[in-house]
N, C-alpha and C positions, 0 to 999 in steps of 0.2 A: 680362473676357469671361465675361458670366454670361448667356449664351443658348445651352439646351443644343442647337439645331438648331446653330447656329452652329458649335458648338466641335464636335460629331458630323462636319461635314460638312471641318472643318479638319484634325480626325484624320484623314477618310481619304481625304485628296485633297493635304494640300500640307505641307509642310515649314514649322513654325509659326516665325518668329525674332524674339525680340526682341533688339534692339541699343542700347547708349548713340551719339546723336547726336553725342555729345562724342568718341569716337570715330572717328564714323563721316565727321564736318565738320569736320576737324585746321584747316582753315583758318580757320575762327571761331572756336574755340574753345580754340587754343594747344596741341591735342597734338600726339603724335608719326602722323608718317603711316604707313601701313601696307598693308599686302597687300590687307585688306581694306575701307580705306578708298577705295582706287585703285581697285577695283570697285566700288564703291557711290556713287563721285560722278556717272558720269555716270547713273547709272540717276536720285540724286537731280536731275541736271538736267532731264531728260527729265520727268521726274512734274512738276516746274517749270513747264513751256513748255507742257505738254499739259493738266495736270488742275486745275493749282495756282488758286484764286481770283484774279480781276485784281488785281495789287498786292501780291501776299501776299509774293511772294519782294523785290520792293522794300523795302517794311515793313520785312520780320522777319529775310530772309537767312537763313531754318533751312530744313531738311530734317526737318523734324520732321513725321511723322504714321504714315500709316496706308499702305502698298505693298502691292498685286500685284503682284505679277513673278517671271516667268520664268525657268531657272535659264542662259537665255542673257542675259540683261540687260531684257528686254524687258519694260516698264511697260503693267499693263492696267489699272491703277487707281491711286487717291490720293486720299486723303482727310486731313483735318488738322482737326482740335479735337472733341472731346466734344459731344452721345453720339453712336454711328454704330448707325442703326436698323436692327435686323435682319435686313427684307428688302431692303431696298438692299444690305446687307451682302452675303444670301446672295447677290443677285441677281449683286453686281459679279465675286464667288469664282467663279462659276459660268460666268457670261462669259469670265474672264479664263483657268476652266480649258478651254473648251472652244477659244477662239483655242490658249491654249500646246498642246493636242495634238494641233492640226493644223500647226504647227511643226516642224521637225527641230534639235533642242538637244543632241543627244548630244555633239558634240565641244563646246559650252559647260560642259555638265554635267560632261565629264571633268577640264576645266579650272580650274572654280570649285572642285574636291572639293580643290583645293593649298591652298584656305585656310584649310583646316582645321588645316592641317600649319604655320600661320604661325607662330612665334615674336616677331613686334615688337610684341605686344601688351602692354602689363602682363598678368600673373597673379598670383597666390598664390604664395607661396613654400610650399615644403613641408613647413615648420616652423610654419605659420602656420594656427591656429583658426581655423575659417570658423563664423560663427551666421546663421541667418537670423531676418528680424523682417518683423511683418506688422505691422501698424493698422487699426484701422476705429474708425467713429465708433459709439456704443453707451450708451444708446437712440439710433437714428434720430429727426431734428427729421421734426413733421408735416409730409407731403407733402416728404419729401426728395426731391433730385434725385438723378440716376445716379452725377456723383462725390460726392455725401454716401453712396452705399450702394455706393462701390468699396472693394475693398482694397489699404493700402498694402504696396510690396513690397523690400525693400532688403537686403543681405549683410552682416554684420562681422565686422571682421579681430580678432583676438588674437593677438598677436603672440608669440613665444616667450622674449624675455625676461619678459614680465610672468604668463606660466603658472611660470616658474622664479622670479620673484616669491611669487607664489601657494605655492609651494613649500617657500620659505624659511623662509615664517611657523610659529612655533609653535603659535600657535594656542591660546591662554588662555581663562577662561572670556568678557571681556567680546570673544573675534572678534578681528580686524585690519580694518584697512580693507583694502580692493581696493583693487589699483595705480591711482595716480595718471593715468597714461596711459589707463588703461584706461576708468576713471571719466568722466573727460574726453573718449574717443573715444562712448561711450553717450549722453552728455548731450547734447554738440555736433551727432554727427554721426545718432544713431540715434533718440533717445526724439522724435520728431519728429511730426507730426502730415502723414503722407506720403501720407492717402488722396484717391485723385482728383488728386494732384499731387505735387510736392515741394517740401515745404518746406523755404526755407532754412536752411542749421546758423547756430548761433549762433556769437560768435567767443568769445574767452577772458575778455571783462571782462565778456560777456552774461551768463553763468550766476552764479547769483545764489547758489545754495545746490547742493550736490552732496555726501552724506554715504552712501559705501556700504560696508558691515561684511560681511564673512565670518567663517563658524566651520567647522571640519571638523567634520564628521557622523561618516562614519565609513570604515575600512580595510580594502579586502579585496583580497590581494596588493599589485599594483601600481598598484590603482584606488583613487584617492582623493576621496570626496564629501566635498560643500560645500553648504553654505546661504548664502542673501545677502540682504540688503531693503538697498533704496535706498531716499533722498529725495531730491529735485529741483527746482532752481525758474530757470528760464531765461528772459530781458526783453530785450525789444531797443526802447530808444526810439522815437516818431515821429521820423522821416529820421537815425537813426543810421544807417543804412546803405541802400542800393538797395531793402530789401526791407521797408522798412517796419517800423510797431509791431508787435511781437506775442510770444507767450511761451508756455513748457509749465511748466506746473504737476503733479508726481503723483509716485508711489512704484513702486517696482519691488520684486520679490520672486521669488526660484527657488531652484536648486538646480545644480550641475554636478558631475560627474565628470572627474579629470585622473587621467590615465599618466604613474604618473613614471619608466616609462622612455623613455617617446618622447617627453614633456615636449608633448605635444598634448591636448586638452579632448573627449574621444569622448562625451561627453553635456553638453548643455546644454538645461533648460526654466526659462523664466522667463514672468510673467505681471503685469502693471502695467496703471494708470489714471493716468488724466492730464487736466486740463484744457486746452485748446488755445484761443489765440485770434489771429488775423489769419494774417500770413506763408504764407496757401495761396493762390493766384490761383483755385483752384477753390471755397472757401468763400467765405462769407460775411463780411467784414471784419469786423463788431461782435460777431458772435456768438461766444459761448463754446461750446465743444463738446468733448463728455464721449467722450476717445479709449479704446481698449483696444488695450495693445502687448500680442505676443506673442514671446517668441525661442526657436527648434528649432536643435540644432548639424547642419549642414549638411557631413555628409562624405562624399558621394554626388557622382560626377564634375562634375555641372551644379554644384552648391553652390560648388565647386571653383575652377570656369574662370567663375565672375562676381562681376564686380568690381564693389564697394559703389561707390554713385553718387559720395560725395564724395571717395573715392579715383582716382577718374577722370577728377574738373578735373584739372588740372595746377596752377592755381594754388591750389590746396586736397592735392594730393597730399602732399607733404611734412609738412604740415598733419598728415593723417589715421591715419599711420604714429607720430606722436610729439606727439600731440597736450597741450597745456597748460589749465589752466583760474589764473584770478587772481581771489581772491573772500577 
C-alpha cells in the first residue's frame, strides 16, 4: 500500500486487517478451524457469488484478495490480483463506507469484538524471539512493475532453545557457528525473495551452502551482543518440486543482543544481498534480481500475535519449529 491518499483515507475511516488465507480457508488448506475462521467464510462466499470474476472460485477455490466489509458481515467490495488502482480503490472504500453507515451493526460489532479474545489460533510462545524481515528488489529493473517495487513482509521465530544455544558458546577468537536450527529456519524459510509474492522455502536437500559464524561483541550486565555474517546458496531443480527452478544466492551480516536472564533476543538488526531467480509468480522467471533483506526484532504486540507464513501451513508447521538443512 504505497498510495499516500489511500492509506490517509484507511487510517481514518476503517479498521486495516490483514489475515493469512491459510487460516482463514482451514478447509483448503489443512488447518485448524477457528473462531475466526467461522466468521470469515461466509463473508468469503458472499464476495464469491457477488464480485468474484466468472470462474475464479471454480479455478482457484481461494478466498484470496482484497475485502470491504462491514463489521456485520456485509461485503461491499472484492477484488483479487495485483495492482488495484487507486481511484477505483478510493472510490470502492468510500462506497462501501457510506452503505455500512447507513446500516445499524452495533449488535454485529459487539459480537465480532469475541474474536479477538479467541485462543485456537497458533501464536508465539512466550519464550520465543519474534524478528521481522523485509525484501525488496534493489536497483529496480527498467520500467518495473508494482510487485517488482513492493515490499516483502514475513516474521521469525527463535526459539529458546537455540538463544540458550547461543549462550552456551564460549566464544573463541575464530566465533561459533549459529544454531543449526536456526541457520536452517533463515535459509529455508526467511532469506527468500518475498517481494510482490511468496516465494516458496526451500526444503532440506535444496540449500546448497549455509555457513553462519558468531563472535560476542561485547557485556553489559545481562545484555549480551553478537555479531554474525552469513553465506548462502539455495537451488531447487526444474520440476523438483510444484514450484519450479529457482534459487537465492547472498550474504547476511548483523548484530543482536540476548538476556540472559530471560533467555529472549530484545535486539536484533541484520542487513543482506542476495541474488534471486524464478520461484515468484509475481517476477519474471529468467530474470535474476538483485534482493536486499532486512531483519528488526519485533517485540511490540503486533510483532507478537503474527505468525510467520511458513509456520502457518500446517504441513510445513512442524517443519518450521525444528527445521534441518542436509548439504
Amino acid at each position: 500500500m504505497n498510495h499516500q491518499e489511500v492509506v490517509d483515507f484507511i487510517k481514518k475511516n476503517f479498521v486495516a486487517v490483514s489475515a493469512s488465507v491459510e487460516e482463514l480457508q482451514p478447509g483448503r488448506y489443512g488447518g485448524a478451524i477457528s473462531a475466526q475462521s467461522k466468521w470469515f467464510e461466509p463473508i468469503g462466499q458472499r464476495a464469491m457469488s457477488q464480485f468474484a470474476p466468472p470462474g475464479f472460485w471454480k479455478e482457484f477455490k481461494t478466498y484470496q484478495g482484497m475485502y470491504v466489509v462491514g463489521a456485520d458481515g456485509v461485503v461491499y467490495d472484492y477484488k483479487v490480483g495485483l495492482p488495484y488502482d487507486p481511484k477505483y480503490f478510493l472510490d470502492s472504500l468510500a462506497k462501501g463506507l457510506s452503505e455500512s453507515n447507513k446500516a445499524s451493526i452495533a449488535k454485529s460489532a459487539r459480537l465480532n469484538s469475541r474474536l479477538a479474545n479467541d485462543k485456537s489460533s497458533l501464536s508465539v510462545a512466550p519464550s520465543t524471539s519474534v524478528v521481522r524481515v523485509y525484501s525488496r528488489i534493489l536497483p529496480l529493473p527498467a520500467n518495473s512493475t508494482i510487485s517488482e517495487r513492493s515490499v516483502g513482509r514475513d516474521h521469525m521465530w527463535i526459539m529458546r532453545r537455540e538463544v540458550e544455544e547461543i549462550l552456551a558458546q564460549s566464544g573463541g577468537l575464530d566465533g561459533f557457528e549459529l544454531p543449526r536450527s536456526l541457520v536452517a529456519r533463515m535459509v529455508r524459510f526467511h532469506l527468500l525473495n518475498n517481494v510482490g509474492n511468496i516465494m516458496p522455502a526451500f526444503s532440506e536437500k535444496q540449500v546448497r551452502r549455509a555457513i553462519f559464524k558468531a563472535k560476542k561483541k561485547s557485556v553489559q550486565g545481562d545484555i549480551l551482543t553478537y555479531s554474525f555474517t552469513g553465506d548462502y546458496s539455495s537451488y531447487a531443480a526444474p520440476r523438483s518440486d510444484d514450484a519450479g527452478e529457482g534459487s537465492m544466492e547472498g550474504t547476511l551480516a548483523g548484530e543482536f543482543d540476548l538476556d540472559k536472564k530471560s533467555k529472549m533476543i530484545v535486539r536484533f538488526r541484520a542487513y543482506g544481498e542476495a541474488l534471486s531467480l524464478g520461484r515468484n509468480d509475481s517476477m519474471i522467471k529468467t530474470r535474476k534480481y538483485p534482493v536486499s533483506i532486512a531483519m528488526v526484532e519485533a517485540n511490540d504486540p503486533i510483532g507478537r500475535s503474527v505468525i510467520p507464513f511458513w509456520a502457518n501451513i500446517p504441513m510445513f508447521a512442524p517443519t518450521y519449529t525444528n527445521p534441518q538443512i542436509v548439504h
